[in-house]
C-alpha positions in Angstrom: 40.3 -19.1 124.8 37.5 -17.7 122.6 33.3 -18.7 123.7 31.6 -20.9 121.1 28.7 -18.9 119.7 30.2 -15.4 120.1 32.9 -17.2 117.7 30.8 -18.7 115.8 29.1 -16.0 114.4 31.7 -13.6 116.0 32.2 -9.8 115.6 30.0 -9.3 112.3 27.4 -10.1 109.4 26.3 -8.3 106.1 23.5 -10.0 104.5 22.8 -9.1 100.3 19.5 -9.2 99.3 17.6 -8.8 95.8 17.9 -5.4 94.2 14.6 -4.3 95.5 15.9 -4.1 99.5 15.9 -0.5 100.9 17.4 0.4 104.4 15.1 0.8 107.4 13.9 4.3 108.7 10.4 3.0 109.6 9.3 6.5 109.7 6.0 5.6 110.9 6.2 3.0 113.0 6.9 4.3 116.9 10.3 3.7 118.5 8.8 0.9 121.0 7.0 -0.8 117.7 10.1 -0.5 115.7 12.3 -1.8 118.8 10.0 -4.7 119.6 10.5 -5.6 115.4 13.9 -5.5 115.7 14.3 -7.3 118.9 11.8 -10.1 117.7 13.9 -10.7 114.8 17.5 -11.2 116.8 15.5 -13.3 119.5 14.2 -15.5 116.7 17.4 -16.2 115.1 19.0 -17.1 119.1 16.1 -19.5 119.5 16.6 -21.1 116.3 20.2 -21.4 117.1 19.4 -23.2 120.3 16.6 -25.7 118.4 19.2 -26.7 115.6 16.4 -25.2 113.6 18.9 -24.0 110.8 15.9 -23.2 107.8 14.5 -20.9 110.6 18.0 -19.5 111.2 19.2 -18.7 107.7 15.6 -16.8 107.3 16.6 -14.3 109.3 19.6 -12.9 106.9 19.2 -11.7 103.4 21.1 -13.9 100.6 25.1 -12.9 101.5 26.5 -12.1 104.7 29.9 -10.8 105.5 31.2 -12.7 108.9 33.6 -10.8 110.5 35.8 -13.0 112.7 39.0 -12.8 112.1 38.5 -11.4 108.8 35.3 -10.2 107.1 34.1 -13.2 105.1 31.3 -13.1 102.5 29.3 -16.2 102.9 25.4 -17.2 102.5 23.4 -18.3 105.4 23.9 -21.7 104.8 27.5 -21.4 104.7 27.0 -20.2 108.3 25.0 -22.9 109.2 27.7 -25.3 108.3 30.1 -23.5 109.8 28.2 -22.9 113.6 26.1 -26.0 113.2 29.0 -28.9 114.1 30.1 -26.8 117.5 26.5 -26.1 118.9 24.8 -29.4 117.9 27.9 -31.3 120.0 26.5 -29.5 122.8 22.9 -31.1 124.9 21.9 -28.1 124.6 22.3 -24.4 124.5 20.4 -20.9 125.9 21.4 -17.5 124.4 19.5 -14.4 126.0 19.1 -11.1 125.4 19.2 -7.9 127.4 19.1 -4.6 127.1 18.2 -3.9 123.6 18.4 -0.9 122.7 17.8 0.8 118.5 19.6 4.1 116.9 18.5 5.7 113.3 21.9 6.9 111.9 22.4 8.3 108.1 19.1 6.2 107.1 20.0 3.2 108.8 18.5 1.5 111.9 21.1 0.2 114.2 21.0 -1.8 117.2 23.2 -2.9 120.5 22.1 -5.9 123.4 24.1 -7.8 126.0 24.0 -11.5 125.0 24.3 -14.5 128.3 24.9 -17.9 126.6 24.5 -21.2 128.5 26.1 -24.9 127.1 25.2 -28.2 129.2 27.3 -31.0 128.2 26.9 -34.7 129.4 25.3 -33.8 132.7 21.7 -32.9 132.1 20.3 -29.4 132.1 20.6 -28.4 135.7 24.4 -28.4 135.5 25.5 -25.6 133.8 28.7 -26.5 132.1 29.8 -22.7 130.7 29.0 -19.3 129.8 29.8 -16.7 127.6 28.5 -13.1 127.8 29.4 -10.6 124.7 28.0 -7.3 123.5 25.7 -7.9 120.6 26.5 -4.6 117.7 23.6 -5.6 114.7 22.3 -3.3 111.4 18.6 -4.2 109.9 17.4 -3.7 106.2 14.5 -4.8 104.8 13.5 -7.3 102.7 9.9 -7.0 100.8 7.7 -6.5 104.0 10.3 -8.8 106.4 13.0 -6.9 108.8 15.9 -9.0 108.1 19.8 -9.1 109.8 22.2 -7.2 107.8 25.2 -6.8 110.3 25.8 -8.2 113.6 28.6 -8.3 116.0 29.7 -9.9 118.9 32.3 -8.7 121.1 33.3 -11.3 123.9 33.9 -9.8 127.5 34.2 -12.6 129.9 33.9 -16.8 129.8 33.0 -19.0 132.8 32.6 -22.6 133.4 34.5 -25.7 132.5 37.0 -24.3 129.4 38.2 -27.3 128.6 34.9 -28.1 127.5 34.0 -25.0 125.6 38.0 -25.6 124.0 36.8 -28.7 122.5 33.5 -27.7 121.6 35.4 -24.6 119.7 37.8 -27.0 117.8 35.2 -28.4 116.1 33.9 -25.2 115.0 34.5 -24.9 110.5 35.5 -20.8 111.2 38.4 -20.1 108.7 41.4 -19.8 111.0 43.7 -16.4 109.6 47.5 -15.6 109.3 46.6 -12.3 110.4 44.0 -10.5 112.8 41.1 -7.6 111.8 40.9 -3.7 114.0 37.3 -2.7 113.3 38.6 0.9 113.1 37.1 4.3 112.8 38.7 7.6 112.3 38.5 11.6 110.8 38.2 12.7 107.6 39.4 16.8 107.4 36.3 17.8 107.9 35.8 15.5 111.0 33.0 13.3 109.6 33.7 9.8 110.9 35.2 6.8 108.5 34.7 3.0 109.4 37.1 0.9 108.2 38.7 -2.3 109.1 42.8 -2.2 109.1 44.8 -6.2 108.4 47.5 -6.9 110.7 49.5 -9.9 109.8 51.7 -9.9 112.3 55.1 -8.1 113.4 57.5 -6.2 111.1 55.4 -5.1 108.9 57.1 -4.4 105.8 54.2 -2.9 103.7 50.9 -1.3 104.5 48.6 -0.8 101.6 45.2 1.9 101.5 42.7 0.2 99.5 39.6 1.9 98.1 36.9 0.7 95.7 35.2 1.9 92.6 32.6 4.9 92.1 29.8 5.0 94.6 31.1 1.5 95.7 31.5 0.2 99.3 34.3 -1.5 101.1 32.6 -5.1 100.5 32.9 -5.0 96.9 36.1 -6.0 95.9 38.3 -4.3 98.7 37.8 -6.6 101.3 38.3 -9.6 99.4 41.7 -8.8 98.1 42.5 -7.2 101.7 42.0 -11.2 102.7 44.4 -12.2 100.0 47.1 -9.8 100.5 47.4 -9.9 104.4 48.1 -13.5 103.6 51.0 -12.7 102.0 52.1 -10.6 105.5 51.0 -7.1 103.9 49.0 -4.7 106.0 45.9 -3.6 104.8 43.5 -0.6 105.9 40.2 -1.1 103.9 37.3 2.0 104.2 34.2 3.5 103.5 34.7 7.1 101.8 32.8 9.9 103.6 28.9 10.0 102.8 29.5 5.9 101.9 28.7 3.0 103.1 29.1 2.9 107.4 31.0 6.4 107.2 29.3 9.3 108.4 28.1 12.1 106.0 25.1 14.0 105.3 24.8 13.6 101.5 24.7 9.9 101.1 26.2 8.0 98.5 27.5 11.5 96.9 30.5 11.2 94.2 33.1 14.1 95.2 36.6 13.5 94.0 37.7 16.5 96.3 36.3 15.2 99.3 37.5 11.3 98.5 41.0 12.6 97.9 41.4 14.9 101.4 39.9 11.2 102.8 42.5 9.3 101.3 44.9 11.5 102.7 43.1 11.3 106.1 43.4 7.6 105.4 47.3 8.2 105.0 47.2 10.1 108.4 45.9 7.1 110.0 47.5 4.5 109.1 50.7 6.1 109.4 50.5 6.8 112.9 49.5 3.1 113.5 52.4 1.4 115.8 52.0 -1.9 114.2 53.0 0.0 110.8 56.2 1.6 111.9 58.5 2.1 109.6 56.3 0.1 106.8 56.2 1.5 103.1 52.7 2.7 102.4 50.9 2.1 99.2 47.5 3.4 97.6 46.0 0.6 96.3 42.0 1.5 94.2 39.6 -0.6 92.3 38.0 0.7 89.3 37.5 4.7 89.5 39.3 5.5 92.4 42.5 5.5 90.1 42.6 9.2 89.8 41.6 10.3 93.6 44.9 7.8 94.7 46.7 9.6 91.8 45.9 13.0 93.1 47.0 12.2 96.0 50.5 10.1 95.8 51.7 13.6 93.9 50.8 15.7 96.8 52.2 13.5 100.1 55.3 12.5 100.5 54.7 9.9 102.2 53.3 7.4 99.4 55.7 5.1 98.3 53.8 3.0 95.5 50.5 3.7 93.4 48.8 0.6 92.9 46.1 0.9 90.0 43.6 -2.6 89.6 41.3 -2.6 86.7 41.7 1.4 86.6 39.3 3.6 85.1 40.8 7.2 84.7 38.8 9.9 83.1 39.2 13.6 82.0 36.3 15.6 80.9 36.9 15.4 77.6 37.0 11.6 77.9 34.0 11.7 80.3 32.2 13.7 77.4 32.8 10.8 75.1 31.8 8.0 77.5 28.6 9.3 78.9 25.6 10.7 77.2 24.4 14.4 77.2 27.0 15.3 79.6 26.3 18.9 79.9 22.6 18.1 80.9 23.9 16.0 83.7 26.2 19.2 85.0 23.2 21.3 84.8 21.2 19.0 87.0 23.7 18.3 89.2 23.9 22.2 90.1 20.3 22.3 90.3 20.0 19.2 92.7 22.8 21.6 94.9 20.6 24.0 95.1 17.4 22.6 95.9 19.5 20.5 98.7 20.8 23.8 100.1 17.1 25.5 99.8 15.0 22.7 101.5 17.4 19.8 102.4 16.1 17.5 99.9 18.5 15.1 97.4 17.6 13.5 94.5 19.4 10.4 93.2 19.4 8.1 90.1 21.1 4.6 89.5 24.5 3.8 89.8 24.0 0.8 87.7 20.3 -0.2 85.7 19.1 -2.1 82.6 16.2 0.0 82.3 16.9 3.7 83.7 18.2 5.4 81.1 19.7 8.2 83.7 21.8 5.7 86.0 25.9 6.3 85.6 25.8 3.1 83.9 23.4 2.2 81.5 22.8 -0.7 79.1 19.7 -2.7 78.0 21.9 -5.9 77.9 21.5 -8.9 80.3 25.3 -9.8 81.6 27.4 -6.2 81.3 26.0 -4.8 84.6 25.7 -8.3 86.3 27.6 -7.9 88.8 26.0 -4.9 90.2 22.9 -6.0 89.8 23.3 -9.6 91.0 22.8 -10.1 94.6 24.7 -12.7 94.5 27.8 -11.0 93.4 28.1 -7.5 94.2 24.7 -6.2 94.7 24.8 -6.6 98.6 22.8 -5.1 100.7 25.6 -2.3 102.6 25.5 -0.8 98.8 22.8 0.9 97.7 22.6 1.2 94.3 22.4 5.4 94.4 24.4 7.8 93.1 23.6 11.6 94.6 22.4 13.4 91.5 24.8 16.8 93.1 27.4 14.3 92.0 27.5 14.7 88.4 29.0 18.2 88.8 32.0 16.7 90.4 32.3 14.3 88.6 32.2 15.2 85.2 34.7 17.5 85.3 37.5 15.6 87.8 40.5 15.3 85.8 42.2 12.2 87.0 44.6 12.2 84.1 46.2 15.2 84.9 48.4 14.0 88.0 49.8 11.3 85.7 52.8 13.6 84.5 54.0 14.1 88.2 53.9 11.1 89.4 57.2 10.3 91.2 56.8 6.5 92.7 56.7 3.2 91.5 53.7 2.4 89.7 51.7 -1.0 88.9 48.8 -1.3 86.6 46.8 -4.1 86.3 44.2 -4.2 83.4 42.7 -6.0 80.7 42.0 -5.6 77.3 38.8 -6.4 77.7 38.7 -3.8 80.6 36.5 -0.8 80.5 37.5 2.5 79.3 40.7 1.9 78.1 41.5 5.0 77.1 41.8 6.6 80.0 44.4 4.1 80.9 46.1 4.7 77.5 46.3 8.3 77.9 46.9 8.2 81.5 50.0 6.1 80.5 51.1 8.2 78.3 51.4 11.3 80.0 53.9 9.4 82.9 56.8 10.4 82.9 57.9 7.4 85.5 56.8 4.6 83.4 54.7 2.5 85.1 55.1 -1.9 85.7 52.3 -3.0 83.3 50.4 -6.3 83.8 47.8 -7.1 81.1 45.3 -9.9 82.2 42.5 -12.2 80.6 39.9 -11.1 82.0 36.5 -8.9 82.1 36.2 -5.6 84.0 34.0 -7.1 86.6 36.0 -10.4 87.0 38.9 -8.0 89.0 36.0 -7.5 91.8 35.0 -11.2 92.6 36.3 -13.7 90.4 38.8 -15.5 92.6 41.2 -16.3 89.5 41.5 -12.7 88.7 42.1 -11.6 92.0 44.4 -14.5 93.1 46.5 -13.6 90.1 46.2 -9.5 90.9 47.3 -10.3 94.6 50.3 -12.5 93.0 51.5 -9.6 90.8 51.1 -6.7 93.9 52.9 -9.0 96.1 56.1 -9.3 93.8 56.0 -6.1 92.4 56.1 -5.3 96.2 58.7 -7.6 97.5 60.6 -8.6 94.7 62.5 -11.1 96.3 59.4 -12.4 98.4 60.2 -16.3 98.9 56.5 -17.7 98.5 55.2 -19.8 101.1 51.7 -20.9 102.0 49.4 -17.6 100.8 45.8 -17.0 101.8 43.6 -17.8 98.7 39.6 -17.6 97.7 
């Protein structure tokens, strides 16, 4: 038996905001000011929670949240609302308190942890106490404009008391998404020992495949990855989804830095992990990218053994020479990319432009048009608030000059592309292709780049085509769709 609010919202939240949100350091505000700001705002939201004041409620997140249950869930306030609102209005009435809060700055971000004591009366007045739940609160802050808003929060459930038969009902009326499979919050070493946060799919026993997923440049697990790790631990594969070092909730000093050397030593530390995972025995593992992260998977399923499928969604795969066809004045960016090194080794200080802009003419991607770039620059699609739309200028270097169509000639395991003609940079994929002397499965879809990182027809059909190519002979039953 599970408590009702500690459910309800359980283990997490991610709130997007508009494009304008920056991450909290508060510099000048004093711990006890910042602390008092921060506590105000996740005593608020409890006390709204306990008035059935929902407006008041949803105002303390941004515009999406991921809920982390079972499964991390993209889903606006309101959507939480509806899904909390049946379980504590059946209830007279309800009392969550705070203890013990306590705030961290880590890698830019202010973080927080509380005890939380929840109270429900039921049909016998409020001096009867009918049950309790106590969890350990886990929260992140970012904020909007002027206003400290939720971006993460987690609760962890450590012991119920009270009438459970009660509490049981109360639960079943709750409108969570019930899962095929259950969600490690997990966190692990890249070589060079920084931390990586990720969150590894089980869907149960005998596990037949495991598959690494990683996103697109200077992207975040929450864009794209988790929603197709959803769809394809429905289908009983294991998933492991992550934030690359100096990404996202992963440790490392140079935030939101694009090194292809580093990302490929963490997809192998990835590998390490997941390979040693008991519930994984004996499973096939599979690299699995979105967008740019083609070529670090590529790199790395010619150089371990233990990779038994490359599987490339919406792939873009570069060479320098292609790179110096794509982007504009590339050997400018290379020079200021080694100039940014330097200052950041002389003083400490990093620069940064765009990943994605309509105006900045330096940002990776570029265009004065009002739909190509939408779905970075959309907070309602993927323009949440755990991404920040940076890319380290020390990156260009790196970048630049990765070769991720080299490996092609040497790869040695079954291989799936999934693309579209629309697609960007096509020929990378072309040449990529090309050069393979294992010919890869080829699945050509209609559909935009973009629409392979939220549209749920895109990615229903990608899931569809990973799981057969996987299991061939895969009998379908009922499958997890968006």
């Amino acid at each position: 038996m599970k408590p009702i609010f500690t459910l309800m919202l359980s283990t997490a939240f991610v709130i997007s905001c508009s494009s304008n949100h920056k991450h909290v350091t508060l510099v000048e505000q004093t711990q006890a000011m910042k602390t008092a700001e921060a506590e105000g705002v996740v005593a608020g939201m409890l006390a709204a929670a306990d008035k059935h004041d929902w407006k008041t409620f949803e105002n303390s997140f941004a515009n999406q949240t991921v809920v982390i249950r079972e499964a991390p869930e993209l889903m606006r306030p309101e959507d939480i609302t509806n899904r909390m609102s049946p379980t504590l209005e059946w209830f007279d009435s309800t009392q969550h308190k705070l203890d013990g809060f306590k705030i961290e700055e880590k890698n830019g971000r202010l973080l927080g942890t509380a005890d939380l004591k929840v109270n429900y009366w039921k049909n016998r007045g409020l001096n009867s106490d009918v049950g309790t739940t106590s969890s350990k609160l886990a929260y992140e802050f970012i904020r909007e404009g002027e206003v400290l808003k939720i971006m993460r929060m987690q609760w962890v459930s450590e012991k119920m008391s009270g009438d459970k038969d009660i509490l049981e009902t109360a639960w079943k009326k709750s409108l969570l998404r019930k899962n095929p499979f259950i969600v490690d919050v997990v966190d692990f070493p890249s070589k060079n020992k920084k931390n990586m946060r990720g969150f590894v799919y089980i869907p149960g026993k005998n596990v037949h495949d495991v598959v690494i997923l990683s996103g697109n440049l200077a992207n975040v697990k929450e864009q794209g990855p988790l929603q197709y790790a959803r769809l394809l631990a429905g289908r009983g594969i294991g998933v492991l989804v992550f934030d690359y070092v100096n990404f996202g909730e992963s440790d490392g000093p140079v935030r939101n830095l694009e090194d292809p050397g580093q990302k490929i030593e963490d997809l192998r530390a990835a590998v390490d992990f997941i390979s040693h995972r008991e519930e994984f025995a004996g499973a096939r593992i599979s690299l699995a990218t979105l967008g740019a992260s083609a070529g670090y998977a590529s790199a790395e399923a010619v150089n371990d053994p233990r990779i038994d499928r490359l599987l490339l969604i919406a792939p873009w795969i570069q060479s320098p020479d292609l790179a110096s066809e794509f982007y504009k004045n590339p050997g400018e960016k290379i020079l200021a990319s080694r100039q940014a090194n330097h200052q950041f080794q002389q003083d400490g200080v990093l620069t940064y432009v765009p990943v994605a802009s309509y105006s900045d003419q330096s940002a990776v991607l570029y265009t004065d048009s009002n739909s190509s770039l939408d779905y970075y620059l959309n907070p309602n699609r993927g323009g949440i608030p755990q991404w920040e739309n940076q890319f380290a200028t020390m990156g260009w270097g790196p970048w630049l000059n990765f070769d991720g169509v080299s490996s092609a000639s040497r790869v040695r395991v079954p291989t799936l592309i999934i693309q579209s003609r629309a697609g960007d940079f096509l020929a990378g994929v072309e040449e990529y292709t090309a050069r393979m002397r294992l010919k890869p499965e080829m699945h050509w879809l209609s559909a935009s780049q973009y629409d392979f990182y939220d549209r749920a027809e895109t990615m229903n059909d990608v899931v569809e085509i990973v799981d057969e190519f996987l299991n061939p002979s895969h009998a379908e039953t009922e499958v997890t769709k968006l």
